[in-house]
Each structure stands twice: as structure tokens, then as C-alpha cells.
N, C-alpha and C positions, 0 to 999 in steps of 0.2 A: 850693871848686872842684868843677863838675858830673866825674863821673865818663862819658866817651864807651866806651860800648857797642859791637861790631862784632857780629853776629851772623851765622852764615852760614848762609843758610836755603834751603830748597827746597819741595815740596811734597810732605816726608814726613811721615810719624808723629814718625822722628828730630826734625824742624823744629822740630814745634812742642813736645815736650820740652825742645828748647832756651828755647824763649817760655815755657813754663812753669817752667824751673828760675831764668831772667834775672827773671820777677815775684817768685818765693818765695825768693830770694838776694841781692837791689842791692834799694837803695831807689829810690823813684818821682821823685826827682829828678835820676835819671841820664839821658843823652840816650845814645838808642837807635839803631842805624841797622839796618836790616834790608833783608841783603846776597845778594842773588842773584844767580848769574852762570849763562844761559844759553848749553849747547853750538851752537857755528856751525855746525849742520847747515844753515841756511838759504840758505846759497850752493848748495846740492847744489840748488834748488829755479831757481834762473838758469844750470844747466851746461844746457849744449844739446851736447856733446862726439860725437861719433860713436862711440867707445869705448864710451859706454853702453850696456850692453848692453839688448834691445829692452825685454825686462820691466821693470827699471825706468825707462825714456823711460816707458812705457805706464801706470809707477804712480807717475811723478813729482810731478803733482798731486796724488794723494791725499796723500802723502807730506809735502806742502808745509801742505796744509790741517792736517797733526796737529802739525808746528812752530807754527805760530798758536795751537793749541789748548792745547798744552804752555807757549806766554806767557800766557795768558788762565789756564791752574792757576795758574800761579806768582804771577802777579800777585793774584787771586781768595785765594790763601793767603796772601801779604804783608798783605792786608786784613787777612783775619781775626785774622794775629798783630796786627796793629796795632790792632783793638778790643780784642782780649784785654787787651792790656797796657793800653789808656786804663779800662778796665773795672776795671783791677788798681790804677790810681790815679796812673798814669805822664799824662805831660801831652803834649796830641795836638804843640802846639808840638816836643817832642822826640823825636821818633819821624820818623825818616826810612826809606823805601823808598827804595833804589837798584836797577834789574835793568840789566844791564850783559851784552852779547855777550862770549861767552869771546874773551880777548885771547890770553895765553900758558898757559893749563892753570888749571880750576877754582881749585887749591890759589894757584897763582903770581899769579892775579888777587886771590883773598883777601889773599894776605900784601902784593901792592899797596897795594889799599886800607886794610888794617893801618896800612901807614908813614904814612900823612895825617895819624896824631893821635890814635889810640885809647888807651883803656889796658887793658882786656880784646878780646881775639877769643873768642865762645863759639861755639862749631860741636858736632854731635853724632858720634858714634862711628858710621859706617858699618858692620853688620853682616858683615861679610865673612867667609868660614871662615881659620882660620889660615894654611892655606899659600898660598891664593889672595893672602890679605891681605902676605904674607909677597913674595912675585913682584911682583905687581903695586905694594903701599904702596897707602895712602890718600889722602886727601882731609888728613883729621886727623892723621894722621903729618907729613905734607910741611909742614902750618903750623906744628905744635909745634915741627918740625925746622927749620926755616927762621926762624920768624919774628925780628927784633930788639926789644928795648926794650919788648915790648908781652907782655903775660899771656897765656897762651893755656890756654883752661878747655875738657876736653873732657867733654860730656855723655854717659851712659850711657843 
């Protein structure tokens, strides 16, 4: 039985640590999904509100133009994990990109897509200092903590 991969990636250094621990850790007959979920700033880019204050009405465009560009890394780093790994001897067949608009919270889309059928989630360890990380939580926190029935491996 193939073993299903979740990885949750972005277009960090973290990321592709995770690409590189999932090649030198699972064998290459595992089917891979590599999982991004973009912040819904893009509505901010169709508010026409009066409330706005005049500077950002006046840098809304620009503002809208670095949402496109932030899909175009993310996308552009899915690539690249995704030759990495065919590269590593993984099969293009099992290697799925998904990028997905934030639904309910980065972590809460992950563990989402978790429940479909995985048997590891690997995600990286977001750097954060202790107490920040402590206030706030993570990304990685909140799936370890949450997730059901499914592995959750966190990269360093």
C-alpha cells in the first residue's frame, strides 16, 4: 500500500527542508501532495469602503499587484519542490500541488486536508522566539494539536 504524503509548504527555506527531509526519509514510491494555502488578502484588493483611509485607496493597486506576485513564488516553489523530488526518484504521477485561498486559519486548512486520507502531515518548525511563539502558537503547534488519526512529523 502507497504511503500518502501531506506536506505543508510555502516559499520558505523552512519548505523546502521539509522537501528535502520527505526525499532522504519515505521511499519514492510514496504519493506526495504539496500543500499550500494562501492568506485571503485579495479581497482587501475589491474593498472600495469609504472607511479606507485615503493612503491605502491610493496604494491599493500596488498592494493587489504583490498578492499575484506572492501566488506566482508560491506556485514557482511548488515547481521546484516538485522536480526536486522527481529528481530524488519520486514519480511525477504522484506528486500533487494543491494552493488553496485560506478557508479557516493556515493550521485549520491543513489539518482539513489532513482528514481526506493521509498518513503523515510534514510541515517545518516556524522559527519564532519563545514567548512570541508562546502568545501567539503556531502553524505546527495547532496541527500536532489538533490533527486525528494521521502522523504529524515536524521539521527542524
Amino acid at each position: 500500500m502507497d504511503k500518502r504524503i501531506l506536506v505543508a509548504f510555502d516559499d520558505s527555506e523552512n519548505a523546502i527542508r521539509t522537501i528535502n527531509f520527505v526525499i532522504s526519509h519515505f521511499s519514492v514510491d510514496c504519493k506526495v501532495t504539496i500543500f499550500s494555502v494562501l492568506q485571503d488578502t485579495a479581497i482587501l484588493c475589491d474593498m472600495h469602503s469609504p472607511e479606507l483611509i485615503p493612503y491605502f485607496t491610493s496604494q491599493q493597486t500596488n498592494f493587489c499587484v504583490l498578492e499575484d506576485k506572492k501566488k506566482e513564488l508560491i506556485c514557482n516553489a511548488q515547481n521546484e519542490a516538485k522536480k526536486r523530488l522527481i529528481h530524488a526518484g519520486f514519480n511525477d504521477a504522484d506528486i500533487t500541488l494543491i494552493t488553496k485561498k485560506k478557508e479557516k486559519g493556515v493550521a485549520r486548512d491543513i489539518i482539513n486536508e489532513a482528514k481526506t486520507g493521509y498518513d503523515v502531515v510534514v510541515l517545518g518548525r516556524r522559527g519564532l522566539s519563545g514567548i512570541r511563539e508562546f502568545f501567539l502558537g503556531s502553524v505546527s503547534q495547532k496541527v500536532i494539536h489538533t490533527v486525528k488519526d494521521v502522523s504529524v512529523l515536524i521539521v527542524k
